[in-house]
C-alpha positions in Angstrom: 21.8 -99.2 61.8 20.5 -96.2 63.3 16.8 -95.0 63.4 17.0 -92.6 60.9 18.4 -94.9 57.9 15.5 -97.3 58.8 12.6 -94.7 58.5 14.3 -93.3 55.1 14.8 -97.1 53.3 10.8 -97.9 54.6 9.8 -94.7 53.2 11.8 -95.2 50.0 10.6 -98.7 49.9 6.7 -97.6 50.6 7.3 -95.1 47.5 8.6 -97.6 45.1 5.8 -99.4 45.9 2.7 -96.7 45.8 4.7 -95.6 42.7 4.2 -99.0 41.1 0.5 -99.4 42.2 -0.3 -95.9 41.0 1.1 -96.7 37.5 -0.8 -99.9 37.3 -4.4 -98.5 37.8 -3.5 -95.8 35.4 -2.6 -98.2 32.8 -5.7 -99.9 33.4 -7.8 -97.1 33.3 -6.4 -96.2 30.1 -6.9 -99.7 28.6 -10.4 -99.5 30.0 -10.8 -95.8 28.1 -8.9 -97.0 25.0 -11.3 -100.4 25.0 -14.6 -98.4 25.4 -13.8 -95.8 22.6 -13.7 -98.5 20.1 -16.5 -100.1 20.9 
């Protein structure tokens, strides 16, 4: 396994994984909005 195919899976696997955490808060934040407005 060469360097190259090592930095490209981390990176691929760091993106999954900021991708994931970025749709979480912005579901939460929109449960948070959704919850206030009815309030």
């Amino acid at each position: 396994m060469n360097l190259f195919s090592v930095i490209s899976t981390s990176v691929i696997n760091n993106y999954k994984l900021i991708k994931q955490k970025t749709m979480g808060d912005y579901k939460y934040e929109v449960c948070v909005i959704v919850h206030h407005s009815n309030t």
